[in-house]
C-alpha positions as CSV (number, residue, x, y, z in Angstrom):
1,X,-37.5,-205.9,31.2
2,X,-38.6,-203.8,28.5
3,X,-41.5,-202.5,30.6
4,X,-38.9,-201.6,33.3
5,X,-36.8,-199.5,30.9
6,X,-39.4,-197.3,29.6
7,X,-40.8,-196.5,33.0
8,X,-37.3,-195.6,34.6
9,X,-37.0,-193.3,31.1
10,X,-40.7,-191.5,32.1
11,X,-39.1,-191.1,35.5
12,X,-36.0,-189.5,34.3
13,X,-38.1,-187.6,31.1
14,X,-40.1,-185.8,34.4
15,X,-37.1,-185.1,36.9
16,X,-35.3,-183.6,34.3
17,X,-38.5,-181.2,33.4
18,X,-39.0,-180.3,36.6
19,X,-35.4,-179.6,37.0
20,X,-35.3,-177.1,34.1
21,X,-38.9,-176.0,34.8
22,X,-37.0,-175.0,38.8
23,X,-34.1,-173.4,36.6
24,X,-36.6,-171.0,34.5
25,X,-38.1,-170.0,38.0
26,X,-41.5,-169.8,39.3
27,X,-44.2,-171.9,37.8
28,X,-46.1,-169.7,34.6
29,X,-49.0,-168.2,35.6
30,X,-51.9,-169.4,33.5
31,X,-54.2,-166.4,33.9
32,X,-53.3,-162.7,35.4
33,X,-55.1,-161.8,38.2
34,X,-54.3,-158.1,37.5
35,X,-57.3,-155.2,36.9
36,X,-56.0,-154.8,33.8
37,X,-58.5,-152.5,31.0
38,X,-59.2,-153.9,27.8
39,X,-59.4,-151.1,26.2
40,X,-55.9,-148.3,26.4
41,X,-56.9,-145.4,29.2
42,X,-53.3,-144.6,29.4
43,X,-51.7,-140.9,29.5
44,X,-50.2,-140.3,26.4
45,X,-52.5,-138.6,23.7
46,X,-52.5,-141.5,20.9
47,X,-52.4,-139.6,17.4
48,X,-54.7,-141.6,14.8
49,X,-52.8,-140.4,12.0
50,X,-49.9,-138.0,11.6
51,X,-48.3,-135.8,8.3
52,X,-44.7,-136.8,7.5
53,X,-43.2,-134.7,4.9
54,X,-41.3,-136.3,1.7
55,X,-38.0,-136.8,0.4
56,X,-36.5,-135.3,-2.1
57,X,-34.9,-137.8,-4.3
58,X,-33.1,-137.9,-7.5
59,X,-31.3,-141.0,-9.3
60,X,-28.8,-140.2,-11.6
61,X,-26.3,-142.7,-13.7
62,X,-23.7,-142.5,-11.1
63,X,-25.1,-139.9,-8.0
64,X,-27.9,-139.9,-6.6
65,X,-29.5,-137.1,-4.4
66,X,-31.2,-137.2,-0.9
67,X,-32.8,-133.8,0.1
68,X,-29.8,-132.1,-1.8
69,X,-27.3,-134.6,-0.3
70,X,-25.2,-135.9,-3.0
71,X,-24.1,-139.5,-2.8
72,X,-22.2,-141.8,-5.4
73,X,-23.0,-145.1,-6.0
74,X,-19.3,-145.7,-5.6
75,X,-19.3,-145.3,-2.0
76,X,-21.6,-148.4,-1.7
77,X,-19.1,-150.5,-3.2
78,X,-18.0,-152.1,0.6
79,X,-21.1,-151.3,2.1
80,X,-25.1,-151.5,2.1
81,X,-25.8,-148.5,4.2
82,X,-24.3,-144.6,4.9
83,X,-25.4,-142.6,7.7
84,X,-25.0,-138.5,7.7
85,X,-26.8,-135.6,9.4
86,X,-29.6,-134.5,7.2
87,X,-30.2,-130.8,9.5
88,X,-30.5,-131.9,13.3
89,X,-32.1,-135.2,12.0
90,X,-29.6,-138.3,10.9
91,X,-30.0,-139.9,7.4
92,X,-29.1,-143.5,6.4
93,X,-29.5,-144.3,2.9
94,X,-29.3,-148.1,2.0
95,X,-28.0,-149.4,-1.9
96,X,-27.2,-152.9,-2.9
97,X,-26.1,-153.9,-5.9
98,X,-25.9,-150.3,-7.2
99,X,-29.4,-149.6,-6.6
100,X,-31.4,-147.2,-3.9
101,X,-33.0,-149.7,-1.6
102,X,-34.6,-147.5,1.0
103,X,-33.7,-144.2,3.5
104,X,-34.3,-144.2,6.7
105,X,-34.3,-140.6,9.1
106,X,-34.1,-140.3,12.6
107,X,-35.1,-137.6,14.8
108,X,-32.9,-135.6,16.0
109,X,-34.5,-136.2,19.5
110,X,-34.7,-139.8,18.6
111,X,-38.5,-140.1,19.5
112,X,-39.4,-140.8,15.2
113,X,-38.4,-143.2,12.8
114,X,-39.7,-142.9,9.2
115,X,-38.4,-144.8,6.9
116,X,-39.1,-143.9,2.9
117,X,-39.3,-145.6,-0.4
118,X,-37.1,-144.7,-3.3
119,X,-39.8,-142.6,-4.8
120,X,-39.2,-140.4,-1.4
121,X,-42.6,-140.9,0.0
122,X,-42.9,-142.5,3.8
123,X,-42.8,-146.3,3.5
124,X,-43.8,-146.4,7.7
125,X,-43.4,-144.6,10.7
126,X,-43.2,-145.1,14.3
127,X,-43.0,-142.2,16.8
128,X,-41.8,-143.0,20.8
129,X,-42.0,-141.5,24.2
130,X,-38.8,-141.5,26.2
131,X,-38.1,-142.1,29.9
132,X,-35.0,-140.8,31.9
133,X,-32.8,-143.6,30.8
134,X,-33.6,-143.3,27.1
135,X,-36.4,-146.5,27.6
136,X,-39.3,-146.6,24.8
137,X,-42.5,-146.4,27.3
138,X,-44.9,-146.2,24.6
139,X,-44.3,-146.7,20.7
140,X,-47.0,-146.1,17.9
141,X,-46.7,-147.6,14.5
142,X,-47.6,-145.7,11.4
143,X,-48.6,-146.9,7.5
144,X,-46.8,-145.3,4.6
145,X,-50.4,-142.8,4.6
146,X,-49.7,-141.9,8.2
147,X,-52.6,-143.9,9.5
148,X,-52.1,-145.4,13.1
149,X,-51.9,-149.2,13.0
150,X,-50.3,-150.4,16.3
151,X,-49.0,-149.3,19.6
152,X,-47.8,-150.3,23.2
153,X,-46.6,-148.9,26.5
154,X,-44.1,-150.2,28.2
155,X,-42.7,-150.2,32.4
156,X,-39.1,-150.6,33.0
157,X,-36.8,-151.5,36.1
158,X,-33.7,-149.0,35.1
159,X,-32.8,-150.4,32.1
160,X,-34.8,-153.4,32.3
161,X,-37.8,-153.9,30.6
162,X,-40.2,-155.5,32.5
163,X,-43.8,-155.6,31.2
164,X,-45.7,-154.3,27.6
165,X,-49.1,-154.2,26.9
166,X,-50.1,-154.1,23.4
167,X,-53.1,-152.4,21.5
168,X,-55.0,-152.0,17.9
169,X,-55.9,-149.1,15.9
170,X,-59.1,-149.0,17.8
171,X,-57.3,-148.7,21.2
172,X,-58.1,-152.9,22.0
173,X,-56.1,-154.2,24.5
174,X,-54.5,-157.0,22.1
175,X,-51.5,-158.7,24.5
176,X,-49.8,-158.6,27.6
177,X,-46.0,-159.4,28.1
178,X,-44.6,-159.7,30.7
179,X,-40.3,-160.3,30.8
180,X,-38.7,-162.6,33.9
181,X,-35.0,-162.3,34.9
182,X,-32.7,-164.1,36.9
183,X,-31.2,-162.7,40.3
184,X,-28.0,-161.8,38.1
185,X,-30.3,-159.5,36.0
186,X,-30.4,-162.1,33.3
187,X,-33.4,-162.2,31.2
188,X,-35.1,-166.1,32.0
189,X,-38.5,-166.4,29.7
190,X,-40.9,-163.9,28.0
191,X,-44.2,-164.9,28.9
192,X,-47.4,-163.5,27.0
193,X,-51.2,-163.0,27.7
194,X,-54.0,-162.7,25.3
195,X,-56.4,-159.5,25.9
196,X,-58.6,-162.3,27.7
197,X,-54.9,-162.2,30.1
198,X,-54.8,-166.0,29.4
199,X,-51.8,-167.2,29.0
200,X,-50.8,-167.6,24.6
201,X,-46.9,-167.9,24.8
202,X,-44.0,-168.9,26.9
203,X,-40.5,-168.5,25.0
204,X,-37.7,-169.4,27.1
205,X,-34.1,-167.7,27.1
C-alpha cells in the first residue's frame, strides 16, 4: 500500500512539473546555437578609463556644502536623500543620522552616473548609450580611479528588453542573457549563458 502511495505521489511530483515547466513556455535551451564572438566587436568605442572631475565639499557643524550648494543637516530630519540641479546636471545628496553618506550626479543628458564619497572624489562611475525610447543599449562601469571594469550591450523590443551580453575589462565575452515574456508582454524567466553559451542560470518570474 505504501509502495502504491509513493508512486502515485512521483506521478503527480512530474505532472505538476511539466505543467509549470508548459506555463514558463518553451523548454530552456541548454546551449545557443547563435555565432556569437567571444571577444566584444561591437560599435560603440569602449573608453578604458575616463577623467571625472571632483566635488567640492565642505562639512560644517550644522551646513554642509556641495559645489557651493548649501544644505542643512536639518532638512534631513524626514528624509535620507535631497535632489537639486547642480548646473544642467541633477544632485542628490544622501545623510543619515546627521552624517554625509554619499552624492550622487546625473547627467544632464542622463547617459553618466558618478556617484562620490564624502571626501568629494568619485566613488564609481557608469556612463550609457541611449536608444529612441530612452533604453540603456550598452552601459560601462567605472572604479573610483576611472578605470573600466565592466560593460554590456543590450537589444530591446520597444520598451522591452530582450537580450544582454556581458564583457570584462579585457573586452571577454563573460555572459549571455537572454529575457522571455508571455504573449501579454509579461516577463516569464531570465535565462543565462556562460561565454562557452552554455546554459549557467534559469530564474523564473
Amino acid at each position: 500500500m505504501k509502495r502504491i502511495i509513493a508512486v502515485l505521489l512521483i506521478i503527480i511530483s512530474v505532472f505538476t512539473l511539466a505543467s509549470c515547466a508548459k506555463k514558463s513556455g518553451d523548454e530552456v535551451k541548454p546551449e545557443l546555437n547563435e555565432d556569437i564572438p567571444n571577444a566584444y566587436v561591437g560599435d560603440v568605442d569602449v573608453e578604458q578609463s575616463i577623467k571625472v572631475a571632483d566635488l567640492e565639499i565642505i562639512i560644517k557643524e550644522k551646513t554642509f556644502y556641495v559645489n557651493d550648494i548649501v544644505f542643512t543637516f536639518k532638512e534631513f530630519e524626514n528624509t535620507e536623500k535631497l535632489s537639486t540641479q547642480m548646473g544642467e546636471d541633477m544632485l542628490d545628496v544622501y545623510v543619515k543620522a546627521g552624517k554625509l553618506q554619499k552624492c550622487v550626479v546625473y547627467s544632464g543628458d542622463n547617459t553618466m552616473v558618478t556617484t562620490y564619497n564624502i571626501d568629494g572624489k568619485s566613488a564609481s562611475v557608469s556612463k550609457c548609450r541611449l536608444d529612441e525610447y530612452g533604453n540603456k543599449v550598452y552601459e560601462a562601469f567605472y572604479d573610483g580611479d576611472g578605470k573600466l571594469q565592466s560593460f554590456y550591450t543590450a537589444e530591446y523590443d520597444k520598451a522591452k528588453i530582450t537580450s544582454k551580453n556581458e564583457y570584462n575589462a579585457g573586452m571577454d565575452l563573460t555572459a549571455v542573457i537572454r529575457y522571455e515574456y508571455d504573449a501579454k508582454g509579461k516577463l516569464l524567466r531570465t535565462v543565462t549563458y556562460g561565454p562557452d553559451l552554455k546554459l549557467k542560470e534559469v530564474k523564473e518570474n
